[in-house]
Structure formats: structure tokens, C-alpha cells
Residue frames relative to the residue before (quaternion, step in Angstrom):
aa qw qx qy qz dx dy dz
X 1.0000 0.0000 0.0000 0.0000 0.00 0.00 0.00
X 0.6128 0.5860 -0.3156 0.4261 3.50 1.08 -1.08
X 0.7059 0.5009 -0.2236 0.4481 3.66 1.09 -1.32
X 0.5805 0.4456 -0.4799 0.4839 3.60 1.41 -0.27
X 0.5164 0.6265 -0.3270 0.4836 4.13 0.50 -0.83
X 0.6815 0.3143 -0.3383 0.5677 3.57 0.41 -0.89
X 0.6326 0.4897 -0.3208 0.5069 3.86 0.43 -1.35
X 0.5529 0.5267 -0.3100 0.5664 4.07 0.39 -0.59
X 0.7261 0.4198 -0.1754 0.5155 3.75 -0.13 -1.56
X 0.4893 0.4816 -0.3558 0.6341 4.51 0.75 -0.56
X 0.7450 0.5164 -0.2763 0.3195 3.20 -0.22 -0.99
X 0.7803 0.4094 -0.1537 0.4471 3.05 0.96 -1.37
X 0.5664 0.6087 -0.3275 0.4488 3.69 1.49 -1.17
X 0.6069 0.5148 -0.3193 0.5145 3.63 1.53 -1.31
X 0.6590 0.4908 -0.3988 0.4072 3.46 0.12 -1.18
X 0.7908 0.2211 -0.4454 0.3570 4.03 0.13 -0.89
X 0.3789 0.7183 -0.4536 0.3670 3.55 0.93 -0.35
X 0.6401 0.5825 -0.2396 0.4399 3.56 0.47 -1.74
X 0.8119 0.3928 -0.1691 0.3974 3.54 0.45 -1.79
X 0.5764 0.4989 -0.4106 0.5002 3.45 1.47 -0.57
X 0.7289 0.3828 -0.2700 0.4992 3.70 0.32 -1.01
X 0.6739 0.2964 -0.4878 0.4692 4.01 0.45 0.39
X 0.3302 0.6471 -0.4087 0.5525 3.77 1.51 0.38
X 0.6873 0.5189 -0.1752 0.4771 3.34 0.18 -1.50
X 0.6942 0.4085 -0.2127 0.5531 3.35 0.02 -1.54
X 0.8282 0.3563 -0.3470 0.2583 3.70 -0.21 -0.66
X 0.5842 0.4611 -0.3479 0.5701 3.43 1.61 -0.34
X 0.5238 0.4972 -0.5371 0.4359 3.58 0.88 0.06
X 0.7138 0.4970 -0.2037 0.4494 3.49 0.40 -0.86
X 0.8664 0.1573 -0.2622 0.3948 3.56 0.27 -0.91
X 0.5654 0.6684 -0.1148 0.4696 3.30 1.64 -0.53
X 0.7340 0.2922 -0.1058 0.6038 3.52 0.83 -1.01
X 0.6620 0.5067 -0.2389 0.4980 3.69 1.31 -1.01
X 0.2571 -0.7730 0.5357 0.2225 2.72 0.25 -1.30
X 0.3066 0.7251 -0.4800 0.3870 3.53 1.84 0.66
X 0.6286 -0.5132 0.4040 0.4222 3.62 -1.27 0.40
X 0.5083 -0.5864 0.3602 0.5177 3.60 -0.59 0.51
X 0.6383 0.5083 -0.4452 0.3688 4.03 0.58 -0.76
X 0.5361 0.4182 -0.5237 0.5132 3.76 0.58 -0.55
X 0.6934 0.4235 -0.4899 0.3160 3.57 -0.11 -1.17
X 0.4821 0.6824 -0.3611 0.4142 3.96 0.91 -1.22
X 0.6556 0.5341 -0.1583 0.5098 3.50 0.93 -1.83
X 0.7679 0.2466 -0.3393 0.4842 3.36 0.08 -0.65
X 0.5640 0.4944 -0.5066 0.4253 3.97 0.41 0.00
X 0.5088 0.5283 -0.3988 0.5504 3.85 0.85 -1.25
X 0.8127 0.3394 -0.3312 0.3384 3.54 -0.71 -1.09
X 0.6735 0.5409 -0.3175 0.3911 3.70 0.84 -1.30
X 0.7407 0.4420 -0.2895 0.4150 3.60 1.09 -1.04
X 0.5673 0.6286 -0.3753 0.3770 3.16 1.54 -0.60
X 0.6139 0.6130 -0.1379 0.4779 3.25 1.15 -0.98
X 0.6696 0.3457 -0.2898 0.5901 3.63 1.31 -0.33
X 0.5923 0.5584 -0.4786 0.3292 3.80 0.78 -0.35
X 0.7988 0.4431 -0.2240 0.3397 2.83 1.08 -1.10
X 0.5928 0.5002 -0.3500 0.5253 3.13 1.20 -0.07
X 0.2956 0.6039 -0.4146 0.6133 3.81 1.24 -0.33
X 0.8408 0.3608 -0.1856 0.3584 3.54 -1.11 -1.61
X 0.8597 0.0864 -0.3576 0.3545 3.69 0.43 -0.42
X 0.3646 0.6658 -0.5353 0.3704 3.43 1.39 0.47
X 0.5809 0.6134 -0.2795 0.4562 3.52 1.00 -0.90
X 0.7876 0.3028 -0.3019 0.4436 3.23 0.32 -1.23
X 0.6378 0.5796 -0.3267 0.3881 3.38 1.10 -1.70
X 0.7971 0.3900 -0.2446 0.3907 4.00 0.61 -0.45
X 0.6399 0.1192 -0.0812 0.7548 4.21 1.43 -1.15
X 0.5659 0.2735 -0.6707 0.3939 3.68 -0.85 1.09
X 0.1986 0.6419 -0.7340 0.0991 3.48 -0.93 1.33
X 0.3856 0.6156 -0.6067 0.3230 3.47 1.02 0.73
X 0.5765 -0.6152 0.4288 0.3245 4.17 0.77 0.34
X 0.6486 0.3474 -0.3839 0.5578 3.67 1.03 -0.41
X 0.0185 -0.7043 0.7020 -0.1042 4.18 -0.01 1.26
X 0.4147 -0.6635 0.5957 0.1813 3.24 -1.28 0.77
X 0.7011 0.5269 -0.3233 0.3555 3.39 1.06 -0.25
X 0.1813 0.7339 -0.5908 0.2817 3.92 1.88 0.37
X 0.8625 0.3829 -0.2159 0.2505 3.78 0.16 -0.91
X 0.5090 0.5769 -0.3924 0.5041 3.37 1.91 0.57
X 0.4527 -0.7247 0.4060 0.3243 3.41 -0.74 0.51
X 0.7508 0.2500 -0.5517 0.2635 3.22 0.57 1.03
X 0.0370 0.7145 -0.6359 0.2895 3.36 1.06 1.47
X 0.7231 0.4155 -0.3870 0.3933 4.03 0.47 -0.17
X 0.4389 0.6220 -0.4058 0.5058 3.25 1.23 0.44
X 0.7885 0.4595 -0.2040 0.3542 3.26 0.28 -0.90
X 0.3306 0.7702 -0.4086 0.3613 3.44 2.09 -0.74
X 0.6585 0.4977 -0.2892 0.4848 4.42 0.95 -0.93
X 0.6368 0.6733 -0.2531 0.2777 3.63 1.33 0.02
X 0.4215 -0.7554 0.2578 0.4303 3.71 0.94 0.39
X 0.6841 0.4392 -0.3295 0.4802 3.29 1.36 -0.88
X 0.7274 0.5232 -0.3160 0.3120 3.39 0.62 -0.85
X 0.7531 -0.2230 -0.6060 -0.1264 1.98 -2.16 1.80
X 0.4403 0.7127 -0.4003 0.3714 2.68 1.87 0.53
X 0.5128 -0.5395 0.4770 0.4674 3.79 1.03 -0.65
X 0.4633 -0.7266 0.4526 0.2291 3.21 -1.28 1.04
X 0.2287 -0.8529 0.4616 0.0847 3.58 -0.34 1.72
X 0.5449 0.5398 -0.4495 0.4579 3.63 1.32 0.60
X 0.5618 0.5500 -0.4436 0.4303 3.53 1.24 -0.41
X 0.6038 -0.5304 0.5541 0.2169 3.52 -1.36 0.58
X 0.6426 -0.3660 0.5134 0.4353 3.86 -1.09 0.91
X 0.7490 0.5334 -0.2455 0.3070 3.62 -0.10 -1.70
X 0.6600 0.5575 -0.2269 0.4496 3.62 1.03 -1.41
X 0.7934 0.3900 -0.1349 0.4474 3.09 0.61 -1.43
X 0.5842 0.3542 -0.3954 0.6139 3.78 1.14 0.74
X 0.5834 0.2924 -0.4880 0.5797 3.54 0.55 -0.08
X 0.5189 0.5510 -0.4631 0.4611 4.32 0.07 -0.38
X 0.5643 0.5198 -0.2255 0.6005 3.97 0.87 -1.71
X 0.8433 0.3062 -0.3116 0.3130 3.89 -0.27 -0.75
X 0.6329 0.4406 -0.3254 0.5472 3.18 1.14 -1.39
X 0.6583 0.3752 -0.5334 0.3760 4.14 0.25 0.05
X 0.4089 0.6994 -0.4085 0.4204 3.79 1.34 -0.28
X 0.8486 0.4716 -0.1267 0.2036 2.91 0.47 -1.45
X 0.6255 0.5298 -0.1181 0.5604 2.81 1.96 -1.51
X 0.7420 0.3782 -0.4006 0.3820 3.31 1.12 -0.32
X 0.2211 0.7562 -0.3780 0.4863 3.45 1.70 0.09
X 0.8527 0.2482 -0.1175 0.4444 2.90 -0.43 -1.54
X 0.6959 0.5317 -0.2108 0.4343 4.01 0.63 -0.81
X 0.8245 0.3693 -0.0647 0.4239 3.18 0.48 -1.30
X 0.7529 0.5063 -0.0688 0.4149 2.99 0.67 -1.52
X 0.7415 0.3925 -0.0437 0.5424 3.24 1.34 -1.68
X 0.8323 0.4078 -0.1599 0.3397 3.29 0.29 -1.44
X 0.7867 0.2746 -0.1744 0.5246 3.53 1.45 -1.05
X 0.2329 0.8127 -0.2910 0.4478 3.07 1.68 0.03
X 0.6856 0.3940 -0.0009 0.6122 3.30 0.92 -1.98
X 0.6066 0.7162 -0.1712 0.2997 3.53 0.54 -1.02
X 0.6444 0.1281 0.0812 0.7495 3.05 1.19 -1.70
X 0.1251 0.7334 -0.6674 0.0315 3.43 -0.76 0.91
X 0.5556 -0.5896 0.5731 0.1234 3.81 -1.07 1.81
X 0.8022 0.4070 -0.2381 0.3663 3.09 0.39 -0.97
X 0.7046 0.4269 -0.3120 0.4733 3.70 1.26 -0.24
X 0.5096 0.6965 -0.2474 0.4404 2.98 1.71 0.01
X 0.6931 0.3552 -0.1537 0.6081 3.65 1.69 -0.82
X 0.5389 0.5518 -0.3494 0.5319 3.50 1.22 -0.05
X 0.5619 0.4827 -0.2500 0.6235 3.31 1.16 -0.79
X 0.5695 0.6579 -0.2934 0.3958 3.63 0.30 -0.91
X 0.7251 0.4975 -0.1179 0.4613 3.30 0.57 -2.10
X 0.6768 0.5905 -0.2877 0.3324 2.92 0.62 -1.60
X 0.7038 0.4220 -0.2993 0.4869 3.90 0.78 -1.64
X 0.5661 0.6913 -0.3290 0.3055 3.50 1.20 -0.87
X 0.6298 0.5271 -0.1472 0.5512 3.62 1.49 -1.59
X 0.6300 0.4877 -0.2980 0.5258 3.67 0.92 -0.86
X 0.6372 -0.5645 0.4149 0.3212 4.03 0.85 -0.30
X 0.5022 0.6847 -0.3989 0.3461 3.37 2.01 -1.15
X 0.2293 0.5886 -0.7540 -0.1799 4.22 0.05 0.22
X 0.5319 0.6838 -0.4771 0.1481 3.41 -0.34 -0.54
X 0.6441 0.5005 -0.1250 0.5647 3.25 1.05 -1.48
X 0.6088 0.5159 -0.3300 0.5043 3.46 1.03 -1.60
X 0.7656 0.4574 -0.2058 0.4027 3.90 0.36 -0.94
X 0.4782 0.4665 -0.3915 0.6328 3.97 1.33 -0.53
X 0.6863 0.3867 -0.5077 0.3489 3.92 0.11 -1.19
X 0.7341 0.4682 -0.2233 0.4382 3.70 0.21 -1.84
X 0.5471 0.2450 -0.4636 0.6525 4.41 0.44 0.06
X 0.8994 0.2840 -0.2866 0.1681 3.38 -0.56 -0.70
X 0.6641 0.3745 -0.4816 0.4322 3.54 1.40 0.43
X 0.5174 0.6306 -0.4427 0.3723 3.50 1.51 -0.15
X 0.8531 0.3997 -0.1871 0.2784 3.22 0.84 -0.81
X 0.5103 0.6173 -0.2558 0.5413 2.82 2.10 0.14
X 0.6589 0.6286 -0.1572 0.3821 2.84 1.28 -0.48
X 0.4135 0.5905 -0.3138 0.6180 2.98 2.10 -1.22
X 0.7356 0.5752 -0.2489 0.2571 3.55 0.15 -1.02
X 0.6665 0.5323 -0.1143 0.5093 2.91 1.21 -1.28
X 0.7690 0.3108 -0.2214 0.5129 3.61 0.88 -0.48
X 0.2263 0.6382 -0.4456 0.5856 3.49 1.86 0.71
X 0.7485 0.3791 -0.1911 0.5094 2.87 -0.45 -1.87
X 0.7166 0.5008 -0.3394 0.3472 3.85 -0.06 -0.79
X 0.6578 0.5241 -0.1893 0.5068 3.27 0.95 -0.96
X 0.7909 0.1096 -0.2574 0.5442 3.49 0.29 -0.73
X 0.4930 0.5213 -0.6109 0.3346 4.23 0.46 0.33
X 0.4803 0.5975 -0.4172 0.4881 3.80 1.77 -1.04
X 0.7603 0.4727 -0.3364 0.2920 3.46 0.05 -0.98
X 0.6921 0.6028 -0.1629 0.3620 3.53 1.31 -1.14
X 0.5020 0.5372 -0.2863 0.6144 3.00 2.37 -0.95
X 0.7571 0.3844 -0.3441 0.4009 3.84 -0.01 -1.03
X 0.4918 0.6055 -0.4385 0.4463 3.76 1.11 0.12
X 0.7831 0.4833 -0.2832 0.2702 3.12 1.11 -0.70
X 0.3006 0.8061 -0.3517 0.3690 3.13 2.20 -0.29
């Protein structure tokens, strides 16, 4: 019960972080720049997208030694095949290790993933925004935002994913 509260409490510490720094980030951009507020929207989507995914397989690619890695289905899960722990789990690590390894990835992804970019990138300010240029007449704009953060985004959490993976190889 204690380990949900703590896993709950991450969540939150990430989550106001997240909203402060996609705050931040947008008045840097539209405010200080002077970009349209959707580009500015755009560049949060794409940047956070880009950090989840790097996030997620550093995480997995460095504290899952519990052998069940979400990352078996990325193509560089055959890299890692030279790693003692991998994919069977690391059988030199004590019972003990390999639940503190299990929590501290709980946590970090709690607090990172869940919380911080979670907050960070928000979908939902992203279609409100959306509507909005849409109601004003703006399709154009309304159509550059929605192709260009979806698809940048796709990208961005490519690229994120497998630079994560290339980094926890290096471990």
C-alpha cells in the first residue's frame, strides 16, 4: 500500500513539474518569440514526444532485469542479446536487487513518464487549440498543426526510442 502512495505522490511531483515546464516553454516561444501559439504547442508535442521515447527505453534498456523488457519488439532488442541479464533476467542479482531494480523503474517511470511528460505534452491542449484555428476559418494552420505534430511526433518518439536504446547499450 505504502509503495502505491509513493508511486501516486511521483506522479504528482512529475505531473506539476511537466505543467510548469510546458507553461514555461510555451511563453518562451509564443511570448518571447513571437511564434503562433500552435507552432509553439508543436514544438512542446514533438519535444516531449521525443523525450518519452527516449525516457522509456533508457529505463527499460538500463533497470528492467526482470527479463519481461518491453523493448523485445524493437529492433534493437538484438543488441542487447551480449548482455547477461537479457531476456532471461539477471540470475546473479539477488531476489532483493531485482525488486529494488522493479521499483526504482516504477518510480522513475511514475515520476518521468507518466507525470512529468504526461503533463508536458497535453492532447488535449492540442485539439482545443486545433478547434479553436478551425472556428476562426484558419484550416490551413488548423491542418499544418494536426500533420505536422502527429507526424513529427511519430518521429520524434522513433528517434527517441531507438537513441534510448543506443544509450542503455552503452551502460
Amino acid at each position: 500500500m505504502m509503495h502505491r502512495f509513493v508511486i501516486l505522490g511521483c506522479i504528482a511531483l512529475g505531473g506539476g513539474f511537466g505543467a510548469l515546464s510546458q507553461d514555461g516553454v510555451m511563453a518562451l516561444m509564443h511570448g518571447v518569440l513571437g511564434l503562433p501559439s500552435f507552432v509553439a504547442l508543436s514544438i512542446v508535442n514533438v519535444s516531449g514526444s521525443l523525450l518519452i521515447g527516449f525516457v522509456f527505453a533508457r529505463l527499460e534498456g538500463t533497470m528492467n532485469r526482470s527479463g519481461a523488457s518491453r523493448l523485445t519488439d524493437l529492433p534493437h532488442a538484438d543488441r542487447l542479446h551480449d548482455r547477461p541479464w537479457w531476456p532471461d533476467g539477471d540470475p546473479t542479482l539477488p531476489a532483493v536487487d531485482v525488486l529494488r531494480f522493479k521499483s526504482s523503474l516504477q518510480i522513475a517511470s511514475a515520476f518521468l513518464i507518466t507525470g512529468f511528460l504526461g503533463a508536458y505534452t497535453t492532447f488535449s491542449a492540442f485539439c482545443l487549440l486545433t478547434v479553436q484555428l478551425l472556428e476562426r476559418g484558419e484550416v490551413v494552420n488548423a491542418l499544418i498543426s494536426v500533420i505536422g505534430s502527429i507526424s513529427l511526433g511519430l518521429a520524434a518518439v522513433w528517434a527517441g526510442v531507438h537513441v534510448g536504446c543506443r544509450s542503455s547499450l552503452r551502460n
